[in-house]
C-alpha positions in Angstrom: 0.9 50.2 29.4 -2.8 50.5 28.4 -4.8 47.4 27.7 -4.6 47.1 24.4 -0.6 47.0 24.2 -0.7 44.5 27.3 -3.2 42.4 25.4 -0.7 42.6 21.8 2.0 42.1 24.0 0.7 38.4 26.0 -0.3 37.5 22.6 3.0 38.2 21.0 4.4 36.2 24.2 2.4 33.3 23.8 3.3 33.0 20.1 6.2 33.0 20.4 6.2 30.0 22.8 3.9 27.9 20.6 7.0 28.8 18.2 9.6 27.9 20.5 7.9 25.0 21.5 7.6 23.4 17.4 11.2 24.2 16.9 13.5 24.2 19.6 14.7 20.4 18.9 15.2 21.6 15.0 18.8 21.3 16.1 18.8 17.5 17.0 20.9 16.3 13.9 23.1 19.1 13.6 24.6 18.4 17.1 25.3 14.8 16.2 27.0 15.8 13.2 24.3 14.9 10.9 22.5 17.3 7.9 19.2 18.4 8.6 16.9 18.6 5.6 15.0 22.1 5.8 12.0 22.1 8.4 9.2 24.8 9.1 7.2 25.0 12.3 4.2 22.7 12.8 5.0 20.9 9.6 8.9 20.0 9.9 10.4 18.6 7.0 7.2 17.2 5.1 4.9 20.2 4.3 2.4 18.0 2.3 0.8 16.6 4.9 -0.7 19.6 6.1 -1.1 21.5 2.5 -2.6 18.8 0.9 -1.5 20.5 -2.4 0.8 17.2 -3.7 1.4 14.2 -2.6 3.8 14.0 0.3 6.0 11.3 -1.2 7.5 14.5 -3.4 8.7 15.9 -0.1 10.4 13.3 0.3 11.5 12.9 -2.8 13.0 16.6 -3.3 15.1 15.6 0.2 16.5 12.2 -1.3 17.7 14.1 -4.2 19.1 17.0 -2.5 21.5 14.4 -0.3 22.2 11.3 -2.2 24.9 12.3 -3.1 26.9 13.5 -0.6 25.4 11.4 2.7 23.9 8.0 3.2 21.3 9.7 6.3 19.8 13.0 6.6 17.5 14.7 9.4 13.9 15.4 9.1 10.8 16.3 11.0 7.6 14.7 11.7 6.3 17.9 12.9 8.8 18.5 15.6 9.8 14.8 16.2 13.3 14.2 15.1 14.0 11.2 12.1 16.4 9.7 10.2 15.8 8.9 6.2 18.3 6.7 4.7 19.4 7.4 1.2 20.6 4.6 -0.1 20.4 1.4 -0.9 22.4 -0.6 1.1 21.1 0.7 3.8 17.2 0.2 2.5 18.1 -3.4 2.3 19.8 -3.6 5.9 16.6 -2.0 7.0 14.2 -4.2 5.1 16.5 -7.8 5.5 19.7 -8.3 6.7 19.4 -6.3 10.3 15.3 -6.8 10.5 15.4 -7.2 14.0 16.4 -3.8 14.3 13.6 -2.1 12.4 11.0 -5.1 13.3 7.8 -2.5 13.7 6.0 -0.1 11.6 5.2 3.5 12.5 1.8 3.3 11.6 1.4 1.2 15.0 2.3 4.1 17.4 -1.3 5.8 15.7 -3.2 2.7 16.1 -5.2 1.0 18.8 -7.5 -2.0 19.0 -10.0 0.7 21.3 -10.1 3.1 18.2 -9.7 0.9 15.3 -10.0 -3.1 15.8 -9.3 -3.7 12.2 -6.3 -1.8 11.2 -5.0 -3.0 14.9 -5.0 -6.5 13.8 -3.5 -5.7 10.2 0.1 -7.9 10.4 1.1 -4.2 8.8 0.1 -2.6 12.4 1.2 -5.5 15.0 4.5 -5.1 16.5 6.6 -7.6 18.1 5.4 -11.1 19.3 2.1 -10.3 18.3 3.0 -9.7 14.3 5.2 -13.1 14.8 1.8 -15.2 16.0 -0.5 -13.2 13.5 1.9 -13.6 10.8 3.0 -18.0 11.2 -1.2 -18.0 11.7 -2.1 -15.7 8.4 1.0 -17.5 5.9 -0.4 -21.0 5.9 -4.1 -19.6 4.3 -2.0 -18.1 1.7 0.1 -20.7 0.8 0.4 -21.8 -3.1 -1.9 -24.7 -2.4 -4.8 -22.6 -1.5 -3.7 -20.0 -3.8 -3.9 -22.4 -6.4 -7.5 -23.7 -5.1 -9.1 -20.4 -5.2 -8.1 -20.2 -9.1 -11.0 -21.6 -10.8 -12.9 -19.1 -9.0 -10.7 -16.3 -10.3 -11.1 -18.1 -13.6 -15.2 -17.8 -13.4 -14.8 -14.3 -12.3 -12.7 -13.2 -14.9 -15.0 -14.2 -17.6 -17.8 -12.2 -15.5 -15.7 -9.2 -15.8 -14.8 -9.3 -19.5 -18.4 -9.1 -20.3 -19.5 -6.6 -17.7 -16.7 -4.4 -19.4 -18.4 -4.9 -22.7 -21.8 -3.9 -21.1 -20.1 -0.9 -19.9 -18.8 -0.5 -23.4 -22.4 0.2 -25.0 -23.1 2.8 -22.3 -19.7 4.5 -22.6 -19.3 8.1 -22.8 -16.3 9.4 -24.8 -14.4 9.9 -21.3 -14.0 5.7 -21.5 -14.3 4.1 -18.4 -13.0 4.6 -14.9 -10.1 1.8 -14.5 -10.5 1.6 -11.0 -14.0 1.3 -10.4 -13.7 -1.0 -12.8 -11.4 -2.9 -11.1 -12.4 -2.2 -7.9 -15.7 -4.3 -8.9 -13.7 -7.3 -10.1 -11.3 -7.3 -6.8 -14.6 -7.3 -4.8 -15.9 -10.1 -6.3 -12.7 -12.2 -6.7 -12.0 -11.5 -3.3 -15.3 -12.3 -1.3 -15.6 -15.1 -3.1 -12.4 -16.5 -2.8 -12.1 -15.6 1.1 -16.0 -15.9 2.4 -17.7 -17.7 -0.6 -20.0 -15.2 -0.9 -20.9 -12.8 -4.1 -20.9 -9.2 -4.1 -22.8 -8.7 -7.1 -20.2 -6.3 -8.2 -21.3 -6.7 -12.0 -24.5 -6.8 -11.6 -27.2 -3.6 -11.8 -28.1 -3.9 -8.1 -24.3 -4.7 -6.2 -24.2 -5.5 -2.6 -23.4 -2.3 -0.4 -19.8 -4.0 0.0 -17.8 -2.2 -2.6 -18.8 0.8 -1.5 -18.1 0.1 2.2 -14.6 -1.0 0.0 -14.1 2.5 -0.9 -14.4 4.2 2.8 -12.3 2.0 4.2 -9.3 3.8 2.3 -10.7 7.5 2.5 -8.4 8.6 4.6 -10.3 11.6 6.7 -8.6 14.8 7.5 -9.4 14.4 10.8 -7.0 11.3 11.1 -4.0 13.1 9.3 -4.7 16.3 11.6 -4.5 13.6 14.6 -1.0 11.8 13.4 0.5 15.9 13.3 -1.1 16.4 16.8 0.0 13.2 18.0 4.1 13.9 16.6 3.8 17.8 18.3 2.3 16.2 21.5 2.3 12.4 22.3 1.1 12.2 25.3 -2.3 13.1 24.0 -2.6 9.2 22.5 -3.2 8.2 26.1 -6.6 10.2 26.5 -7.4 10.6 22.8 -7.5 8.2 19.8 -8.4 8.3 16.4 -9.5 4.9 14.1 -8.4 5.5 10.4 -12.0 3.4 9.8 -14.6 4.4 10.7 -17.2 2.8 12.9 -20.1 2.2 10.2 -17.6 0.9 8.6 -15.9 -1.6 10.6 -19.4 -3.0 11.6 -20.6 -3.3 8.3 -17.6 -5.5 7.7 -18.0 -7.3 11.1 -21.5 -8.1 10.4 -20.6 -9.9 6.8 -17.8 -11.9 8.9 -20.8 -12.9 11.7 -23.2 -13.9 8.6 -20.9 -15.6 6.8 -18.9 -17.6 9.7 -22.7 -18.7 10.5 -23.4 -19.8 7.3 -20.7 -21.6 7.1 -21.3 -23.5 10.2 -25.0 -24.1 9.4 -24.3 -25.7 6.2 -21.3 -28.1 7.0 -22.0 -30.0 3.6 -20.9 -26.6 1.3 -17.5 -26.3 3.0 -14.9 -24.9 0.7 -11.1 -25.2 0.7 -11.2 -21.3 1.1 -9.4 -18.9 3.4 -12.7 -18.7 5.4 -12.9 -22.7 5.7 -8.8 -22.5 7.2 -9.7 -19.8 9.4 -12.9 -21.8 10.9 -9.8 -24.5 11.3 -7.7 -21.8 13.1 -10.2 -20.8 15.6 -10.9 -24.3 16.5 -7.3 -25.2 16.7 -6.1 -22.3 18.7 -9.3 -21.2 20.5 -9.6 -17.8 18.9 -12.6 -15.8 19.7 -15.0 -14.5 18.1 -13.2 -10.7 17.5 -10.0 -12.9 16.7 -11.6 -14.8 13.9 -13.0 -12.0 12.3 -10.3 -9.4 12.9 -7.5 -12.4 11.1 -10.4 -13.1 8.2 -10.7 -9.1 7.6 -6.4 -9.3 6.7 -7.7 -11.3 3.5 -10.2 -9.2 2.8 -8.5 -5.4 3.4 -5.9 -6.2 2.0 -6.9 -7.9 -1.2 -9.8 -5.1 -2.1 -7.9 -2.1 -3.1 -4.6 -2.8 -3.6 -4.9 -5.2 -6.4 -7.5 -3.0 -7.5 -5.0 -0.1 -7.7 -2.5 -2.8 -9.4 -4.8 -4.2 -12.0 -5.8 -0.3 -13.2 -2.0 1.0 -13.8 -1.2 -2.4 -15.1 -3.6 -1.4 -17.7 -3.1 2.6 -17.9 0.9 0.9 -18.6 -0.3 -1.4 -21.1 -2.7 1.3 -22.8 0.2 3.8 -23.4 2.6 1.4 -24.3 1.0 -0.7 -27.4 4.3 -2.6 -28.4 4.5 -4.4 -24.7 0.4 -4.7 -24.8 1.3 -6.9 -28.2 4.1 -8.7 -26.3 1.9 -9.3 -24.0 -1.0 -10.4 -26.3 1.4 -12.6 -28.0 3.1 -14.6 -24.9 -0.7 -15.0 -24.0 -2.3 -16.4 -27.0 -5.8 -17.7 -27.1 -5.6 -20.6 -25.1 -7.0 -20.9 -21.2 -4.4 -21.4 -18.6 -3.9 -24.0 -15.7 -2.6 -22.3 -12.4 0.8 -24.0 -13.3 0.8 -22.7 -16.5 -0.2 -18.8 -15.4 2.9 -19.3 -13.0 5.2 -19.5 -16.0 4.0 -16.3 -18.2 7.6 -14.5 -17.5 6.6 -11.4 -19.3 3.2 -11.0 -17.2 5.4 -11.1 -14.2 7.6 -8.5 -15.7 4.5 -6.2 -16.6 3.6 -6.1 -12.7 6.7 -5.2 -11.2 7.2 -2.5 -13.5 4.1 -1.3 -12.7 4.8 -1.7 -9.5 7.8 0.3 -9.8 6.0 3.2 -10.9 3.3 2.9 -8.6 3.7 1.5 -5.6 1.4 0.9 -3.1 4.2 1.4 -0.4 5.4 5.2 -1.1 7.7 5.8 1.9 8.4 3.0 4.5 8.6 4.1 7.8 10.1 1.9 10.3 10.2 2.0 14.2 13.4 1.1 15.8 13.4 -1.9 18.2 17.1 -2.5 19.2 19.8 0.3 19.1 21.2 0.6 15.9 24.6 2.8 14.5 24.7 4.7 11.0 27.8 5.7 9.6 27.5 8.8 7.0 29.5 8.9 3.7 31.6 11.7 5.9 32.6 8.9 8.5 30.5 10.6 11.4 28.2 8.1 13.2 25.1 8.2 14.8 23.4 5.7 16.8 19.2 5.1 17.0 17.2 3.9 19.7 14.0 1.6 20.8 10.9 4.6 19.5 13.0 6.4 17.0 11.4 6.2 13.4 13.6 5.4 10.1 12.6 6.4 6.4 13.0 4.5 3.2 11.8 6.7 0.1 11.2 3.4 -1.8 9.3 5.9 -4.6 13.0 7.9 -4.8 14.6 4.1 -5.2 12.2 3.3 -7.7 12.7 6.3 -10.0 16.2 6.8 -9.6 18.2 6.5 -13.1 21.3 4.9 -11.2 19.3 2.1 -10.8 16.9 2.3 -13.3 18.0 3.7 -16.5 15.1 5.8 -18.0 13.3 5.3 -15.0 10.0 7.5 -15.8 9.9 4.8 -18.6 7.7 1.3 -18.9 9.8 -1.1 -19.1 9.0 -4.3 -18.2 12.3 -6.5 -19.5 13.9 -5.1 -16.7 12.4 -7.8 -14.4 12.2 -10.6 -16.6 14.5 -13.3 -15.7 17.5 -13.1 -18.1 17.6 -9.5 -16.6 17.8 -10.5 -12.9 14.4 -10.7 -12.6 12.5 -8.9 -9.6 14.9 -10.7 -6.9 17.9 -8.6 -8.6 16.5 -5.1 -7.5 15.2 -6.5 -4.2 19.0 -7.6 -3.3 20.1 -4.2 -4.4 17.4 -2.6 -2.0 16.2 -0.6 -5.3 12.8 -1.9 -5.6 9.9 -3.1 -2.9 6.8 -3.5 -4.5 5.9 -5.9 -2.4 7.9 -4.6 0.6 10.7 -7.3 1.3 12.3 -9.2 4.4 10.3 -11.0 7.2 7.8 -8.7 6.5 7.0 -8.6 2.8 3.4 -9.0 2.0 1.9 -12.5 3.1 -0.5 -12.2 0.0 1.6 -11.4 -3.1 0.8 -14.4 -4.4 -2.6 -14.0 -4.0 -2.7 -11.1 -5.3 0.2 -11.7 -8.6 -2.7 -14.4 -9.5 -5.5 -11.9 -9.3 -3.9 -9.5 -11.2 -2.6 -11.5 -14.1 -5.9 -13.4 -14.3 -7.7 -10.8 -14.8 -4.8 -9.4 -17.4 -4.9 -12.2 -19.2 -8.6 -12.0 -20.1 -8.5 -8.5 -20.7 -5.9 -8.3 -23.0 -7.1 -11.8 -25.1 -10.7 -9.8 -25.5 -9.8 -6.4 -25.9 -6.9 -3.7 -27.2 -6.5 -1.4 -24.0 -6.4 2.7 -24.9 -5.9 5.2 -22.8 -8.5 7.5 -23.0 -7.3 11.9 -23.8 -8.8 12.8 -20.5 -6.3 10.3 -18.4 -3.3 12.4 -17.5 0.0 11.8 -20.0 2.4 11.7 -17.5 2.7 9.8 -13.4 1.8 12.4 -11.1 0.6 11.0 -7.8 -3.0 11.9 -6.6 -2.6 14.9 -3.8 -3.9 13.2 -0.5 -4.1 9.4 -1.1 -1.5 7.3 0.8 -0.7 4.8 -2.0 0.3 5.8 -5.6 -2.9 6.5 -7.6 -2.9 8.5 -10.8 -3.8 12.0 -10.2 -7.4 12.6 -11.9 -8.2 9.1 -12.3 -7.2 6.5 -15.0 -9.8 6.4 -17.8 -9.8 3.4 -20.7 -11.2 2.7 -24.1 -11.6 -0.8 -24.6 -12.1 -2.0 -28.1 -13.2 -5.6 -28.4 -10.9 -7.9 -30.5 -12.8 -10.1 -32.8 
């Protein structure tokens, strides 16, 4: 054989091992009796997430609708790791509620380590086991209606900030309107510091603190972390020698160094305390001895997590609102003129109803992906059972849930009277295990009260000073933006406010 053939030949040989090697388990479901959604080498059952070309949640969405029907669970890959998605509702429920203990921990957590990413690490999302227990009976108390409700007034000052920054952008519009979520992004970042550290970002001034765009890295999701989740479901093995922090350094010191300058502050002027999440975390540290990595990394939950995704709320509330001018009126009219007490903003049943539905159609949790912690048993429509261990990972396409028409009839549709009370209200859909905008069980999101009263503070003002357009160069339809990991309009979302008088 001359060396050229020998060379095409070891080359051959070895590709076809790297092939054998991606797909010799694609057989793991169909020998327990279970459907196997189709899988290719190196990308399983989710293409997306190497392409980049849509969204991955339509991966999953094409296998929820190819099996709802005829079975309750159906095999994918992660890559070449064998999971299970559930596809229906009872069984999203179970997961979520009713058999918790079972699915206590996210997947996110097998990616994550305090060594690569301290922040994200400490993120109740990320903890598992005890840990998320402490973290989360230490984190609920600071977001309790009674803080909630003393943070208000500063919500109330902001708010009336950002109605007249957005009528100082109006003067230097262009005819594209402006960007929603920058615009929004600027309120969430002052509402937010302010309400968690006392501190001002500047946000609608000409000359903004560096924070809100630190804000925006933090959710840049790099390549280089997605490429490391594919490596880490072909090979994981390689997480003991190799890690990957879905912040970036820069980043996380940036934010650690506010928390230092801030904590300091706080303790050099003891006559300016604040009933604010900083103040009760100060409390916390003294009560429980946390360190100084402790404090920050529980302060940083508040501040994550209230940033972006109210920001990303707060802008389809008002993309919703701008293409549907009869529920912008209803709105307009349950809200009146008047100013609101915190009591009174609890009561405004059809603002509610607006931010579900928006949450329906966007939410900020696309897929749920849940790590098994006790064994557990499925049973398939077709009677054939299979059981789940400690490791394996479960799939909830809450997006599929959300825009099924079984459970939501015109379901591409804003329609906020769905949630309103007479309707069932929010807790109808959660019971059903049709909707989780705000995840549900044990583990549904410890600030979604904060954030409800962030979002329809600032609606309210926004819709008492201005009629909400949607500008022609915003997208007519809901297509989800290629790469980001929580719903956000493809292309942007882009407003023209006209100012009542």
């Amino acid at each position: 054989m001359c060396p050229i053939s020998t060379a095409l030949f070891l080359i051959a040989a070895f590709l076809a091992l790297i092939y054998v090697f991606l797909t010799w388990n694609f057989n793991y479901w169909k020998k327990r009796g279970i459907p196997t959604a189709k899988s290719w080498p190196f990308v399983g059952s989710f293409p997306s997430i190497f392409t980049q070309k849509r969204n991955v949640v339509y991966d999953i969405d094409e296998i929820y609708e190819q099996y709802k029907s005829t079975d309750s669970i159906v095999g994918v890959f992660n890559t070449r790791m064998p999971q299970l998605m559930v596809t229906t509702p009872e069984y999203a429920h179970k997961i979520f509620v009713s058999d918790f203990r079972s699915f206590h921990d996210n997947e996110m957590s097998k990616f994550t380590t305090q060594k690569s990413d301290k922040i994200l690490a400490n993120n109740p999302f990320i903890l598992t086991g005890e840990s998320w227990k402490e973290r989360r009976a230490e984190v609920t108390p600071g977001l309790s209606a009674n803080r909630v409700k003393a943070s208000y007034p500063v919500s109330q000052r902001v708010c009336k900030k950002f109605v007249d920054y957005i009528k100082r952008q109006l003067v230097m519009a262009s005819s594209d309107g402006l960007n929603a979520k920058d615009l929004c992004l600027c309120y969430t970042t002052e509402v937010v510091s302010d309400c968690v550290l006392g501190i001002s970002a500047q946000s609608f001034t000409d000359n903004p603190t560096p924070l809100k765009g630190m804000i925006k890295r933090v959710f840049e999701q790099s390549f280089g972390f997605i490429l490391y989740m594919v490596v880490v479901n072909i090979w994981p093995p390689i997480q003991k020698i190799y890690s990957v922090g879905l912040f970036s350094k820069e980043v996380e010191e940036f934010f650690y160094g506010i928390m230092r300058k801030c904590i300091q502050m706080r303790r050099d002027n003891p006559d300016q305390q604040r009933d604010d999440f900083l103040n009760y975390m100060l409390q916390l540290q003294e009560k429980k001895g946390l360190d100084a990595v402790e404090l920050t990394s529980h302060t940083m939950t508040f501040l994550t997590d209230g940033f972006e995704t109210t920001a990303q709320v707060l802008s389809h509330a008002l993309l919703l609102l701008g293409r549907n001018p009869a529920e912008q009126q209803k709105l307009r009219e349950e809200i009146g003129k008047g100013e609101f007490t915190f009591e009174q903003l609890s009561e405004l049943p059809f603002i509610e109803a607006c931010i579900h539905e928006t949450l329906r159609l966007f939410p900020p949790l696309l897929a749920a992906r849940k790590v098994v912690t006790e064994p557990y048993e499925f049973v398939n429509k077709n009677g054939v059972s299979v059981k789940v261990y400690p490791g394996d990972v479960v799939i909830i396409p809450v997006n599929a849930l959300h825009y099924d028409a079984q459970y939501f009839e015109d379901p591409h549709s804003f329609k906020p009277q769905r949630f309103l009370e007479a309707n069932g209200g929010a807790k109808k859909y959660r019971d059903q295990g049709v909707y989780f905008g705000f995840g549900d069980g044990p583990r549904i999101c410890p600030g979604m009260r904060f954030a409800l009263t962030q979002v329809k503070a600032a609606l309210v003002e926004i819709v008492k000073n201005f009629d909400i357009k949607v500008n022609p160069k915003t997208r007519t339809d809901n297509q989800f933006d290629d790469t980001y990991f929580m719903a956000a309009l493809k292309g942007g979302i882009w407003i023209d406010f006209v100012e009542r008088k």
